[in-house]
N, C-alpha and C positions, 0 to 999 in steps of 0.2 A: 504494500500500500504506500502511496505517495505519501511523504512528510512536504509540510510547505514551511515556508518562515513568511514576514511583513517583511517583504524591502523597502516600503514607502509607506508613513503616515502623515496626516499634515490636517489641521484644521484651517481651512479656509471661508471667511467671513465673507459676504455681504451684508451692505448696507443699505437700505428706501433704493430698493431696485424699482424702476417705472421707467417703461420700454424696454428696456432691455438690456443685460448687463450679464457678463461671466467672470466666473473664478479665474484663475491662470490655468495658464498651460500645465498638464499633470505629464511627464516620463511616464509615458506604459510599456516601454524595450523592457523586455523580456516576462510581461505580467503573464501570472495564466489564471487570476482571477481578481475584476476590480471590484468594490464595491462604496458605497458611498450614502452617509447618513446624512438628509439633509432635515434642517429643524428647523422652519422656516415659521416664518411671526410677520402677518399681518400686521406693516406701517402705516397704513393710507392716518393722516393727523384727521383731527375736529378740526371745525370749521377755528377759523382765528379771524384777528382786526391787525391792520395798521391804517395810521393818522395820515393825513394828505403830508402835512410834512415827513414822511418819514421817505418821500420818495425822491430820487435826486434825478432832476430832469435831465441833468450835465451828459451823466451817465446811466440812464436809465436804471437806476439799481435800488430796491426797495428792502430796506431794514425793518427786520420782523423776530427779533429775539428767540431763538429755541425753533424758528419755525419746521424745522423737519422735511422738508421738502428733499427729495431725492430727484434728480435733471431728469426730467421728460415727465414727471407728473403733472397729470389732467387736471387743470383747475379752471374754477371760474371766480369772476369779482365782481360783489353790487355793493351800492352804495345809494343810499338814501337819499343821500345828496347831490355831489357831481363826483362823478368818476374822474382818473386823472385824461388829460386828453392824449387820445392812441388807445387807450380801452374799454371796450364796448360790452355793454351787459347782456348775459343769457349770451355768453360767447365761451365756446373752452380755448384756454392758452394750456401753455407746455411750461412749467418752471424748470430752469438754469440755477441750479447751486453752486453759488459764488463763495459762500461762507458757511457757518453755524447758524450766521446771524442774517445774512445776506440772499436775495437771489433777486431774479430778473423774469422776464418773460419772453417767451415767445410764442411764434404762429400754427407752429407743429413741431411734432415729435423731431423731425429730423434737422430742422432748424434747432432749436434746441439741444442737439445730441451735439454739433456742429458750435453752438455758444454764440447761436445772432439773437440779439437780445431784440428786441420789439423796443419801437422807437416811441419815447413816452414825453408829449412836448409840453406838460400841466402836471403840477400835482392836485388839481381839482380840490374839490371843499369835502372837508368832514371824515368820515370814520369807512373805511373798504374792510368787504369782507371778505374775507379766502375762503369757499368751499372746495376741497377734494371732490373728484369722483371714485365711488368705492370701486374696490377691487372686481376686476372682471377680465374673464380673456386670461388668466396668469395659467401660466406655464412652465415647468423644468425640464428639461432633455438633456440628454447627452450627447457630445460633438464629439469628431474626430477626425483627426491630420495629420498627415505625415512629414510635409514641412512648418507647422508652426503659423501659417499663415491662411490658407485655405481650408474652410473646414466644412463637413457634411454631420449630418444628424445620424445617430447612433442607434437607431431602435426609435419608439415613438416617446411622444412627450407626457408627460404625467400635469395632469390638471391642478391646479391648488383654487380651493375655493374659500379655507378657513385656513389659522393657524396649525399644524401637526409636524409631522414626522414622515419622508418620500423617503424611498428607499431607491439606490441606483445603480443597477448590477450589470455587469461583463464580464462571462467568461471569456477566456483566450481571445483577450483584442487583437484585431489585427492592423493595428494603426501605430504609429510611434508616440503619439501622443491622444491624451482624450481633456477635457472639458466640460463645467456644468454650465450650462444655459438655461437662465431664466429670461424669460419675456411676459411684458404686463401690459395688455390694451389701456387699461385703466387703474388706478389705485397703484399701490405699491407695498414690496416685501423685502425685509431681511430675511439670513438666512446664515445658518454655520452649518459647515459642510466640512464633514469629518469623512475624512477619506482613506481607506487602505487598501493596497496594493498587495500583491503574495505571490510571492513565485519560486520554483523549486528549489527545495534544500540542498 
């Protein structure tokens, strides 16, 4: 009977994934079995405020303390009052995370992934509010490449609809490298991704 040993363990974090975001590169030369615990935790934040001052027309970039935002999350902005000028109510933007504290807007997910902020020429009167869109559309798979740069999907993708536990298994890859891929239509998730590798003794 085979003996195996772990040649490779590693925890690897994400963080407010929204659109779409991976792990690194994982070494599978010479695995002949992967597997992979992902414990993933529902991000998407509550709704929040910032003050018309808090938005810097210069550079379109709006301070929001704690706000959470992970780049390419679905959001919208109303405002009671006046909105800042460049955005428009009952409209979804894409937040750009600049900071902790910090982030911007943009027109879609790929603008956004990209870092073109939406061009904001007011900071408008009174109190904006940030709604999220909840989580929908989210998805983990696994990728894989053999140069590190071109990659194909591994098997199918495993749905995430709550917080839990996805579990991500390859026998004898045949790839030099493999990858966890998550993607979010909407909302956003964290995720530790406890990885082990095993190949013959």
């Amino acid at each position: 009977m085979a003996v195996y040993k772990s040649i490779y363990q590693e925890l690897l974090s994400v963080t407010n994934v929204a659109g779409s975001g991976q792990t690194s590169a994982i070494d599978a030369t010479g695995a002949v079995t992967f597997g992979a615990q992902c414990v993933v935790t529902v991000t998407t934040p509550i709704p929040k405020t910032f003050l018309a001052s808090a938005v810097v027309v210069a550079t379109d970039i709006i301070t929001l303390v704690a706000h959470g935002y992970g780049t390419g999350l679905k959001v919208q902005i109303s405002n009671p009052g006046t909105l800042p000028a460049g955005i428009s109510a009952v409209t979804d933007y894409f937040c750009i995370k600049l900071s902790a504290d910090t982030f911007a807007l943009a027109t879609s997910l790929a603008l956004a992934q990209a870092g073109t902020k939406l061009d904001i020429t007011s900071q408008g009167v009174g109190t904006n509010t940030v709604t999220a869109t909840a989580l929908a559309g989210a998805t983990v798979k696994l990728q894989k490449s053999n140069d590190n740069v071109n990659w194909a999907d591994e098997g199918s993708a495993t749905n995430i609809t709550a917080s839990g536990v996805i579990w991500l298994e390859k026998a004898n890859p045949t790839a030099l490298y493999l990858r966890i891929s998550y993607v979010t239509t909407a909302g956003q998730v964290s995720a530790d991704n406890t990885v082990l590798i095993k190949g013959p003794n």
